[in-house]
C-alpha positions as CSV (number, residue, x, y, z in Angstrom):
1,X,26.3,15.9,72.6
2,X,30.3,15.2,72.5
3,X,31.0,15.0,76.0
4,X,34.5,14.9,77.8
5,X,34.7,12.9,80.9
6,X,38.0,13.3,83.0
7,X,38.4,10.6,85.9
8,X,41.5,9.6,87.8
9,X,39.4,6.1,88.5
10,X,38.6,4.1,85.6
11,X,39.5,0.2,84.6
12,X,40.8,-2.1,85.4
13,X,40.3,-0.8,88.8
14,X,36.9,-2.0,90.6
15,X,35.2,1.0,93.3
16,X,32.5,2.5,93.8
17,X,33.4,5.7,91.3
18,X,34.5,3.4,88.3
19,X,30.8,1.5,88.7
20,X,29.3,4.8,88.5
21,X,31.1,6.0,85.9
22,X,31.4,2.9,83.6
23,X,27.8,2.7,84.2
24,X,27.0,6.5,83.8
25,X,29.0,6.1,80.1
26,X,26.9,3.2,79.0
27,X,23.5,5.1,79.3
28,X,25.0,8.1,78.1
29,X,25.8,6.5,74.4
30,X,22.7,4.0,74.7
31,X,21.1,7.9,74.9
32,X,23.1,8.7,71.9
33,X,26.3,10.8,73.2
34,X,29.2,10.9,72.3
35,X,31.7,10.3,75.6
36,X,35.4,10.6,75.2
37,X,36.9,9.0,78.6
38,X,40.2,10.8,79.7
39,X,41.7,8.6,82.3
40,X,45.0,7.1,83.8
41,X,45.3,4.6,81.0
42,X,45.7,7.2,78.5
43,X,49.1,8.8,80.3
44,X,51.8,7.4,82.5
45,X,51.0,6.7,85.5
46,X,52.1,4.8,88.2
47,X,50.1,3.2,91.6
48,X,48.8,6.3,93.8
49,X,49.8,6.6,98.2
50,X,48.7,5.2,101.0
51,X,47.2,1.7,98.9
52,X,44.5,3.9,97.3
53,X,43.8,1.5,94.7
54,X,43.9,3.4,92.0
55,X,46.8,4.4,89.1
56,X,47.7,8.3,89.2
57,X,48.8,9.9,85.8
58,X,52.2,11.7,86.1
59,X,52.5,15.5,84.8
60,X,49.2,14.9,82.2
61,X,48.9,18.5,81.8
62,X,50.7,18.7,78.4
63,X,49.1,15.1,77.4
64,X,45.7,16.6,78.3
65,X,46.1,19.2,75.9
66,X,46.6,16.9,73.1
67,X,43.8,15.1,74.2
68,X,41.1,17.8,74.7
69,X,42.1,20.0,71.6
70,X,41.7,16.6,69.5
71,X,38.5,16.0,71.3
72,X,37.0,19.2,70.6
73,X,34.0,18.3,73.3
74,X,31.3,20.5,73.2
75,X,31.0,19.6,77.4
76,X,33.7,19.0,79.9
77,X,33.1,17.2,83.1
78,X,35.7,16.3,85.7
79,X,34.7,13.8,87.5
80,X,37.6,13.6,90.0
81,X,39.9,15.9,92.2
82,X,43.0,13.7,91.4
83,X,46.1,14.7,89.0
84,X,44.1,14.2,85.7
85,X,40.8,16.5,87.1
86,X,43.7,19.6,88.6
87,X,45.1,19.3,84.7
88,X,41.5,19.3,82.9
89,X,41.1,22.0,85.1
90,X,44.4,24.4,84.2
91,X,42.9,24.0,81.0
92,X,39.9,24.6,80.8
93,X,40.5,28.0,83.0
94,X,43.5,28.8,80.5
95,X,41.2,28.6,77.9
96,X,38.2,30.0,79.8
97,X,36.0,27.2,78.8
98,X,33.2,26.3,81.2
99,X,32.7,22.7,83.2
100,X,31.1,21.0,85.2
101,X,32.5,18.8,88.3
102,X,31.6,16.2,90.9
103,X,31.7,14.7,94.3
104,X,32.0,11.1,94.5
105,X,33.7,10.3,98.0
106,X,34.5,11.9,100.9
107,X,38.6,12.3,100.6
108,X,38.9,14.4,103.2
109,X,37.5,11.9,105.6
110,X,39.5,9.4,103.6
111,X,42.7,11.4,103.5
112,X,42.4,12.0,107.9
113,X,41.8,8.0,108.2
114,X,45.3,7.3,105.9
115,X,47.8,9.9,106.8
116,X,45.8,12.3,109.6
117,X,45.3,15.1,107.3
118,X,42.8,17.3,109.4
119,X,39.4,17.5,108.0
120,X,39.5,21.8,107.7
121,X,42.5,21.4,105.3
122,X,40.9,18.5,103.2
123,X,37.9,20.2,102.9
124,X,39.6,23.9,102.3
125,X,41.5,21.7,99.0
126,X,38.5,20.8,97.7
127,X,36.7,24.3,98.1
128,X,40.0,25.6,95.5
129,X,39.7,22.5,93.3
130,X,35.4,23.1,93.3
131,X,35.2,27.1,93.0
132,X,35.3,28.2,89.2
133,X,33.4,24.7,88.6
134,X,29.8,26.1,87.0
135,X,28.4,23.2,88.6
136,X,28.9,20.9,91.6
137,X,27.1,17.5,90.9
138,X,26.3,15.7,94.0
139,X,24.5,12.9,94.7
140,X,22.7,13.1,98.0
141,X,20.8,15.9,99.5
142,X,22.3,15.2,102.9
143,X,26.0,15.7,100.7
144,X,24.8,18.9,99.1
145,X,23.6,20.6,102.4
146,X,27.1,19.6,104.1
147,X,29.0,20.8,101.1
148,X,26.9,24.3,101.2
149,X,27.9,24.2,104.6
150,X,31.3,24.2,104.3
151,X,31.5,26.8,101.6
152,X,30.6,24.9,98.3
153,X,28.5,26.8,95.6
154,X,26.5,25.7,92.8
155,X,26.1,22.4,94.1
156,X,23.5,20.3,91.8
157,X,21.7,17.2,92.7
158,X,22.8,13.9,90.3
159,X,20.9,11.0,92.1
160,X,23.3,8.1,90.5
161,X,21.4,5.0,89.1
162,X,21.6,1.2,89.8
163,X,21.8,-1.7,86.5
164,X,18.6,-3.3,87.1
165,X,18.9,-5.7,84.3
166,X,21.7,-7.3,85.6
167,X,21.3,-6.7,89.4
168,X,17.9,-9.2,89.2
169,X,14.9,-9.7,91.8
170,X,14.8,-12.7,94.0
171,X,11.6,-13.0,95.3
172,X,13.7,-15.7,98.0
173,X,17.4,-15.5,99.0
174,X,18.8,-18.4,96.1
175,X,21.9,-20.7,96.1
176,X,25.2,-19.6,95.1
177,X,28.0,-21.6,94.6
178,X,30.1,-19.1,96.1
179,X,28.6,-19.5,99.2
180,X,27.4,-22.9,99.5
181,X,25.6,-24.1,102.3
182,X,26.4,-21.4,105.1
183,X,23.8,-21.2,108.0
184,X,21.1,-18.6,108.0
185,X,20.7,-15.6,107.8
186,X,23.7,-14.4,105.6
187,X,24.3,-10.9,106.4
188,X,27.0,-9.6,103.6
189,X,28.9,-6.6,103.4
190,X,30.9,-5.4,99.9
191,X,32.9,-3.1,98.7
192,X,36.4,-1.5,99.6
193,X,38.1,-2.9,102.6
194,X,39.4,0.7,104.0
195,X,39.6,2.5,107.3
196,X,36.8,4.5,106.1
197,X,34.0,2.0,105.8
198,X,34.0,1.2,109.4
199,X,34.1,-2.7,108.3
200,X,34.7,-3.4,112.5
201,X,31.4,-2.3,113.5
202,X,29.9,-5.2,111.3
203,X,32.3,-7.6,111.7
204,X,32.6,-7.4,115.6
205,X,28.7,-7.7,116.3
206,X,27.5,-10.6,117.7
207,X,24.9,-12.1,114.7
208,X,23.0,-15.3,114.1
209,X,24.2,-16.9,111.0
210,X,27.1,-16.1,108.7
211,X,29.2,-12.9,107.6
212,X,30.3,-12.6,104.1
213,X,32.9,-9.9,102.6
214,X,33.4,-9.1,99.1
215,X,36.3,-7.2,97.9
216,X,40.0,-5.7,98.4
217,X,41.4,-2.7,99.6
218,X,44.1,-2.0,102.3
219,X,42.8,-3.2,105.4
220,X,42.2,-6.7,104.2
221,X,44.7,-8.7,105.5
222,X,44.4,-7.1,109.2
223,X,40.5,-8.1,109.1
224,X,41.0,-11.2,107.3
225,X,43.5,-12.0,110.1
226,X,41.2,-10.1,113.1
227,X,37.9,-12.3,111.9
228,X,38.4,-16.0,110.9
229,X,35.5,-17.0,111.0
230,X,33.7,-14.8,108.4
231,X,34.1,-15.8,104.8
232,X,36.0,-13.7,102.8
233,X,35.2,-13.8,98.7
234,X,37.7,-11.5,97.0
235,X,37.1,-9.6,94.0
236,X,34.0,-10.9,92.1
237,X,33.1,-9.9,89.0
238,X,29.5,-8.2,88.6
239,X,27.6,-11.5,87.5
240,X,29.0,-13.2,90.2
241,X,28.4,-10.1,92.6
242,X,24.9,-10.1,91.8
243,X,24.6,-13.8,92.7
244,X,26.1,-13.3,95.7
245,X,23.6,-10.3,96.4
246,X,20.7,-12.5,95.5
247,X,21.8,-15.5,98.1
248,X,22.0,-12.9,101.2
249,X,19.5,-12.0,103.6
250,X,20.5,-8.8,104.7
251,X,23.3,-6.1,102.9
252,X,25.1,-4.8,105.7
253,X,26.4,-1.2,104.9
254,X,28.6,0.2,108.1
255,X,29.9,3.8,106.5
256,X,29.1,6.6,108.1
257,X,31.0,8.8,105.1
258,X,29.3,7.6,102.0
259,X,28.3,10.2,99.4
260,X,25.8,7.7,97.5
261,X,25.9,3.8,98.4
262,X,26.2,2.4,94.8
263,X,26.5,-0.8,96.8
264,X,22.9,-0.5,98.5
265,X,21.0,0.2,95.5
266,X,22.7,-3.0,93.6
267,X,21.7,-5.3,96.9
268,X,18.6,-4.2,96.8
269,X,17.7,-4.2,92.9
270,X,18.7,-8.2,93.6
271,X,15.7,-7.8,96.4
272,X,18.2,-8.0,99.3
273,X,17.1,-5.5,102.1
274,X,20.0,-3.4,103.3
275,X,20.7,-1.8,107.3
276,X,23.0,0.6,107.9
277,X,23.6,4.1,109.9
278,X,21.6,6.8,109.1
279,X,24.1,9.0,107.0
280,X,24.1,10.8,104.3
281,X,23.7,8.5,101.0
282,X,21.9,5.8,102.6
283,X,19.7,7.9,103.8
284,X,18.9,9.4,100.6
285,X,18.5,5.6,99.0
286,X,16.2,4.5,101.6
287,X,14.4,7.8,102.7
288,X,11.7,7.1,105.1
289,X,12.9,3.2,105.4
290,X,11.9,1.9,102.2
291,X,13.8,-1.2,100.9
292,X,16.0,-1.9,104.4
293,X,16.2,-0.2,107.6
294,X,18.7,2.5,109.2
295,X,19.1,2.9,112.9
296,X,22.5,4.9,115.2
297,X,22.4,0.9,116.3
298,X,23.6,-1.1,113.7
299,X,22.7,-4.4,115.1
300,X,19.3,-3.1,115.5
301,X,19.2,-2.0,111.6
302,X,20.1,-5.8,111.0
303,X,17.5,-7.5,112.7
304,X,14.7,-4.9,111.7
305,X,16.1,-5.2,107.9
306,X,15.9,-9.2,107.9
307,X,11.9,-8.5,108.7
308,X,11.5,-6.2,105.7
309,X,9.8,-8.2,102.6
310,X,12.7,-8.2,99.5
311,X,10.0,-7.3,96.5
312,X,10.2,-3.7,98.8
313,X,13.8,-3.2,98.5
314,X,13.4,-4.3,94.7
315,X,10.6,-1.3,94.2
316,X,13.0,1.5,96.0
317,X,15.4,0.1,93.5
318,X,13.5,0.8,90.8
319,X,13.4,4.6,91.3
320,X,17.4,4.5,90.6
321,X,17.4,3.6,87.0
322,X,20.5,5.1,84.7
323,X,17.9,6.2,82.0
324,X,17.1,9.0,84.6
325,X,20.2,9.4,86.2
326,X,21.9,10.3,82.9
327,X,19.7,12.6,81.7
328,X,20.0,14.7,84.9
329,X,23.5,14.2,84.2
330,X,22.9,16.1,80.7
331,X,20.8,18.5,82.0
332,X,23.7,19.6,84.7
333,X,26.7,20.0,81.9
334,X,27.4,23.3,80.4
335,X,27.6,24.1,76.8
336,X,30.9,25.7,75.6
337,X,30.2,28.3,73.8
C-alpha cells in the first residue's frame, strides 16, 4: 500500500511522536509499504510558540497540494493537529477523500500548562480538527474512553510498539560511561523537560542513590538551576539512550497526561522496571503491574519498582513489538476509493 503520512514533528527534532513515527515508518516499509512522509522539512517553516520544540510549516496548503497530487497515496493519515495536519485536512475534504487521524499527546493539557488556554476550548479544537476523520487512532484504552467522553467518535485502538533489537535486556543494571560510578540505586527519568511532565514530583523526593535526566525542552534551565545535585545528560542519541536505560535501576515516569509512554516501553525492553502514577498510558503498558509498579504515591512506585526482577519488565516489553503495532496501523487506514 502507498501510504501518505502528514506530521508536523519529524527530524531532526527528538520527542516522543517523532520516535513513534520514525519507528512506525521503518516497520511499515520492512512490511513492504510504500510511506511518503509529508513534514516541516518539505515547506517553510520557522520554530513553533511557547519553545515547543518543533518547526511549524508556514501557509503549506498550496505546497501540500503539490505534494499529495504527486503522491497519489492510495491512504492518508494525519498524524498531527498542527499547520501541516489542518492543510492535509482542507484537502482531503475538498477533494472528499477519506483519512485517517491520530492522538499522540495531550495539547490541550499542554496548551493550559504554556499560555492557560482552558482545557474545554483545547479539547472543543480538537473535536473540529477530529470530526470528519473516519478514524481516530489512539493508543491507550484509558485515552480512548476519555476522548469518547469528551465527544470524540470512531476512536480506534493503535497500541504503539517499542525497538526491541536495539533497546537490549540486561539481566543486571551494566556500566555506562555516561554515568560512571554514581551510588546506587540510579533512578532515571527521560524525555522532554516541559511543565507537563511533572519533572518536580521526581526531582523533589527524597531518594537513596542518584537522579539522572535525559533530555531538553523548556523547563531545563529552571530545573537544572532548582536541582544541582542531579545529573543532567542532554540529548543522547538512541545507542547511547539505551545504555543509559540498561545502567539504571528504576525508570521514573512522573506524567500524569501521557497518551502512551514510548519512554516506559524502551526502559523496560533494556530490563529496567519503571514507577510512575497510575494514568492513562502507563497504565495500559503495565496493566495489572507487570514490568514496574504504579501507585497515586510516587515514591512508593519507586521503592516497590526497585523490588521488581528486570527479565519481567523485559517480557511486558515484548508484547509491544512494531511488527504488530504496524499492522494494526494498516488495518485502521482507509482505502480511497
Amino acid at each position: 500500500m502507498k501510504i501518505a503520512l502528514v506530521t508536523d514533528a519529524w527530524l531532526p527534532h527528538v520527542n516522543g511522536v517523532v520516535t513513534t513515527l520514525t519507528d512506525l515508518v521503518r516497520e511499515l516499509v520492512t512490511q513492504g509499504h510504500e510511506v511518503d512522509v509529508i513534514h516541516p522539512g518539505r515547506f517553510h517553516a520557522r520554530p513553533g510558540p511557547w519553545r515547543m520544540g518543533l518547526d511549524l510549516a508556514r501557509k503549506p496548503y498550496r505546497k501540500m497540494v503539490e505534494l499529495l497530487d504527486r503522491a497519489r497515496p492510495e491512504a492518508i493519515h494525519l498524524a498531527t493537529e498542527g499547520p501541516l495536519g489542518w492543510a492535509a485536512r482542507r484537502y482531503c475534504l475538498r477533494r472528499q477523500l477519506p483519512f485517517t487521524t491520530a492522538f499522540h499527546a495531550k495539547l490541550p493539557e499542554m496548551m493550559k500548562a504554556a499560555v492557560r488556554l482552558p482545557l474545554s476550548l483545547g479539547y472543543a479544537w480538537l473535536r473540529w480538527f477530529h470530526r470528519p476523520s473516519a478514524g481516530l487512532l489512539v493508543p491507550s484504552h484509558g485515552t480512548m474512553h476519555m476522548l469518547e467522553a469528551r465527544g470524540f467518535r470512531r476512536t480506534r485502538p493503535w497500541t504503539h510498539g517499542v525497538d526491541i533489537r536495539l533497546f537490549g535486556y540486561e539481566p543486571q543494571p551494566v556500566p555506562s560511561r555516561l554515568l560512571g560510578t554514581l551510588p546506587r540505586p540510579v533512578t532515571l527519568y527521560a524525555g522532554r523537560l516541559a511543565a507537563e511532565k511533572n519533572l518536580d514530583d521526581f526531582l523533589a523526593m527524597d531518594l537513596p542513590g542518584s537522579k539522572v535526566v535525559c533530555g531538553s525542552g523548556p523547563m531545563e534551565a529552571v530545573l537544572r538551576d532548582r536541582y544541582p545535585e542531579v545529573h543532567w545528560l542532554g540529548v543522547l542519541t538512541r545507542s547511547d539512550l539505551a545504555s543509559v536505560y540498561a545502567s539504571a535501576d528504576v525508570f521514573v515516569f512522573p506524567s500524569r497526561a501521557e497518551t502512551s509512554g514510548h519512554a516506559l516501553l524502551e526502559s523496560m525492553a533494556c530490563g529496567t522496571p519503571v514507577a510512575c502514577y497510575p494514568v492513562d498510558g502507563p497504565t495500559e503498558i503495565l496493566g495489572k503491574g507487570l514490568g514496574g509498579a504504579m501507585a497515586s504515591d510516587l515514591r512508593d512506585a519507586v521503592l516497590r519498582a526497585l523490588t521488581i526482577p528486570r527479565y519481567q519488565a523485559r517480557l511486558r516489553a515484548l508484547d509491544f513489538g512494531w511488527a504488530q503495532s504496524a499492522r494494526q496501523f494498516v488495518s485502521h487506514l482507509v482505502l480511497i476509493p
